[in-house]
C-alpha atoms as a printed R data frame, in Angstrom:
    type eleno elety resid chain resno       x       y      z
1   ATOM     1    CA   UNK     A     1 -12.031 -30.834  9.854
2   ATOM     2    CA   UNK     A     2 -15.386 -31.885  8.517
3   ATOM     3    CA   UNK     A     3 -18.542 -33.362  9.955
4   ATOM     4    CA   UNK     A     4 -18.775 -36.461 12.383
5   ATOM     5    CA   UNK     A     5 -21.813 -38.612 11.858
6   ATOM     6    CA   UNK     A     6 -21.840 -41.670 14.814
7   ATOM     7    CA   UNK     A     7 -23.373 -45.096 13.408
8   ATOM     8    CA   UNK     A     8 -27.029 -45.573 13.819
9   ATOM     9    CA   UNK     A     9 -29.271 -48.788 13.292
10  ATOM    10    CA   UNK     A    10 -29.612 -50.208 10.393
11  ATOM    11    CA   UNK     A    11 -25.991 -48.290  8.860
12  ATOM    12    CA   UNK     A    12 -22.871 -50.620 10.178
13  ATOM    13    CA   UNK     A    13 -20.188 -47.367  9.759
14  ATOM    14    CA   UNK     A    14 -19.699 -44.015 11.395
15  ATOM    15    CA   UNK     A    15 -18.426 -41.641  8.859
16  ATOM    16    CA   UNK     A    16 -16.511 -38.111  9.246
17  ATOM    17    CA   UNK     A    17 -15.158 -35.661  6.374
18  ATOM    18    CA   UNK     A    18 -11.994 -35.000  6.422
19  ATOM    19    CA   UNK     A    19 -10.747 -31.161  4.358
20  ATOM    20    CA   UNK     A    20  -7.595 -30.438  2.984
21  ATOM    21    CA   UNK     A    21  -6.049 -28.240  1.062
22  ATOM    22    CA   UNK     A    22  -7.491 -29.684 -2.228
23  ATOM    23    CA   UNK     A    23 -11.048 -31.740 -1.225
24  ATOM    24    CA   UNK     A    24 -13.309 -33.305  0.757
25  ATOM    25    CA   UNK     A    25 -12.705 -37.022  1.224
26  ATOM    26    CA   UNK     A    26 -14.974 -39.079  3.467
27  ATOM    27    CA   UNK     A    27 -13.606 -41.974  6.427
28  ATOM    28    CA   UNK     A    28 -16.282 -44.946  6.635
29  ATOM    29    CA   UNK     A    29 -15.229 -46.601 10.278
30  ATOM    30    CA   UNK     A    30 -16.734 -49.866 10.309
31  ATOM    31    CA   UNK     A    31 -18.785 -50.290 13.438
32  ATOM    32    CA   UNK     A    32 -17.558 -53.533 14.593
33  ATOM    33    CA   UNK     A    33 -14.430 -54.170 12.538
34  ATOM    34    CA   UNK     A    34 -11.641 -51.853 12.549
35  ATOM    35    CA   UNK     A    35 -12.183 -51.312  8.794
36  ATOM    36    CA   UNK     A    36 -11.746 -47.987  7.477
37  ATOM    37    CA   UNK     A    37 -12.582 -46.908  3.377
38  ATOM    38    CA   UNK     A    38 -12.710 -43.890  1.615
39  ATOM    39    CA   UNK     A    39 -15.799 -42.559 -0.295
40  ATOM    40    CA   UNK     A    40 -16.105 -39.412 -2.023
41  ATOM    41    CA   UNK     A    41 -19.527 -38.329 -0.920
42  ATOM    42    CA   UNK     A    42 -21.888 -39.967  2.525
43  ATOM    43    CA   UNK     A    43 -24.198 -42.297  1.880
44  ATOM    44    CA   UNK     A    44 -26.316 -44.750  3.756
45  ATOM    45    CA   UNK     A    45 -24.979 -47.485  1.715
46  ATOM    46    CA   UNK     A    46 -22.118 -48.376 -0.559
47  ATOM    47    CA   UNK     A    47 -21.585 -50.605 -3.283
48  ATOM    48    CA   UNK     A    48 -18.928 -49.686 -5.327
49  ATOM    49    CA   UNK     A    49 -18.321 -46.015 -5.048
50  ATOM    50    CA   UNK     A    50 -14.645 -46.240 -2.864
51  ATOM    51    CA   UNK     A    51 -11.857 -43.900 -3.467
52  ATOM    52    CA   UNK     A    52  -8.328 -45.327 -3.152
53  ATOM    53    CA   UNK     A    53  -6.721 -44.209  0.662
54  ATOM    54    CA   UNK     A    54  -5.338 -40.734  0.374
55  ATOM    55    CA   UNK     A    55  -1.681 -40.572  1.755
56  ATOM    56    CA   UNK     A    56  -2.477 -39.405  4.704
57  ATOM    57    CA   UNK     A    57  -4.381 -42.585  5.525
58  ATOM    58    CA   UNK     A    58  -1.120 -44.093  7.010
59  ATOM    59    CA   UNK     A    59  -1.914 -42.535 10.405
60  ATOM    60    CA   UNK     A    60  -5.277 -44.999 10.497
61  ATOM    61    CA   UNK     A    61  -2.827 -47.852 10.350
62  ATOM    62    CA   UNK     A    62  -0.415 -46.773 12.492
63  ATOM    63    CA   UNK     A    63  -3.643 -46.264 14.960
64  ATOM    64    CA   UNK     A    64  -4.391 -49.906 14.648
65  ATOM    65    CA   UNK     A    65  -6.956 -50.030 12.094
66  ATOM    66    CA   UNK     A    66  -7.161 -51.593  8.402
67  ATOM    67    CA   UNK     A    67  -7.436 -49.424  5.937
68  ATOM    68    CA   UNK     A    68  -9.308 -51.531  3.201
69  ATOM    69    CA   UNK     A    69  -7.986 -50.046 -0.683
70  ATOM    70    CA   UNK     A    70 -10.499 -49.576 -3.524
71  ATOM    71    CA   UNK     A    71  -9.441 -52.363 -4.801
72  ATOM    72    CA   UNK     A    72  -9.862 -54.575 -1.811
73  ATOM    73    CA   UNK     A    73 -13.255 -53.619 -1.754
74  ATOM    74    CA   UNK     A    74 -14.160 -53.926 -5.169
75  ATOM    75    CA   UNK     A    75 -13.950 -57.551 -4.612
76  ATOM    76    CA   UNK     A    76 -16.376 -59.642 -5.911
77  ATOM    77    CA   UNK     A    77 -18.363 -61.741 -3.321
78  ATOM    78    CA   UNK     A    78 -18.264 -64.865 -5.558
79  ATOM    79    CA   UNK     A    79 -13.963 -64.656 -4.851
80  ATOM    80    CA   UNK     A    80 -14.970 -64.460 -0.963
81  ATOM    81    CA   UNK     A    81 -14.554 -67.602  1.642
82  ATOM    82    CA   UNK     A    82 -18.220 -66.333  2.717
83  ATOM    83    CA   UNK     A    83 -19.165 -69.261  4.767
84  ATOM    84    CA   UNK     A    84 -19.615 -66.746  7.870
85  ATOM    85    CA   UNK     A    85 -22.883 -65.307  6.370
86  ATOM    86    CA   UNK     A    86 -26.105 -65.735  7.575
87  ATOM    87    CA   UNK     A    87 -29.065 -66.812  5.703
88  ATOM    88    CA   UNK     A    88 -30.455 -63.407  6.348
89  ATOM    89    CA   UNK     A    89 -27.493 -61.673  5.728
90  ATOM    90    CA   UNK     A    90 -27.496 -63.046  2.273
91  ATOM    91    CA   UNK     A    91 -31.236 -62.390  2.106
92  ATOM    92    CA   UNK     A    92 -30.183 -58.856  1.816
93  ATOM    93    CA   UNK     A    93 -27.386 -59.292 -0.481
94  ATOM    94    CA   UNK     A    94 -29.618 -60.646 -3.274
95  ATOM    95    CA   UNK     A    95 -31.918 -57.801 -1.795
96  ATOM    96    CA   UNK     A    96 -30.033 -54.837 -2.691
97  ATOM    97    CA   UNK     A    97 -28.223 -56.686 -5.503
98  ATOM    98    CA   UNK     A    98 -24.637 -56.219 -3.844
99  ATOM    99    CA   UNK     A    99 -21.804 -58.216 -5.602
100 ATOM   100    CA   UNK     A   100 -19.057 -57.299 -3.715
101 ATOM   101    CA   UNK     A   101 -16.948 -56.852 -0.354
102 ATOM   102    CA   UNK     A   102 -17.420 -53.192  0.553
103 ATOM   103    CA   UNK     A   103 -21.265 -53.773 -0.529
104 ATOM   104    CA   UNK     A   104 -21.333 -56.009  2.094
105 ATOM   105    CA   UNK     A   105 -19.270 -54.155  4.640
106 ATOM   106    CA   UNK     A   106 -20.350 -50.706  4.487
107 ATOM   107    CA   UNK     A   107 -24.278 -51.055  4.248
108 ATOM   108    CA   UNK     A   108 -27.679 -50.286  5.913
109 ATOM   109    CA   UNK     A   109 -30.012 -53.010  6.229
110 ATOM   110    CA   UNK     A   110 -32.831 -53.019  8.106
């Protein structure tokens, strides 16, 4: 087992390494969803950097969370129903230039 690093303001995940016997991958837990995505390195912020689920993220489901695929969250906004998004939530979109879902999911904005 790897590191455990509990969300903090402004970051909206927790994250935690998981080891096995051939890498490192790293769990993003959404903070307020039960969201989880795979990166290959922590971060403060994603855009586009998500690994597909390793097969081992089946037990995440099985706990009652979704576990969102690369491709999922490779989505661009502009295919997105949106409409929930506040004006300053978008503020920061076209701040940080993010174009799609797990930009907008997995973030730090202050």
């Amino acid at each position: 087992m790897g590191e455990i690093e509990v969300q903090e303001y402004p970051r909206t995940f927790h994250t935690a390494s998981v080891i096995d016997r051939t890498n490192e991958s790293v769990v993003l837990c959404h903070a307020h969803h039960p969201w989880i995505a795979f990166a290959r390195e922590r971060r403060n912020w994603y855009a586009e950097e998500f690994l597909p689920p390793p097969s081992w993220a089946t037990a995440f489901d099985e706990a009652g969370f979704v576990v969102l695929s690369s491709e999922q969250l490779a989505t661009p906004l502009s295919r997105m129903d949106t409409s929930v998004l506040s004006k300053g939530e978008w503020r920061h979109i076209r701040t940080y230039g993010i174009t799609t879902l797990g930009g907008a999911c997995f973030n730090a904005w202050a």
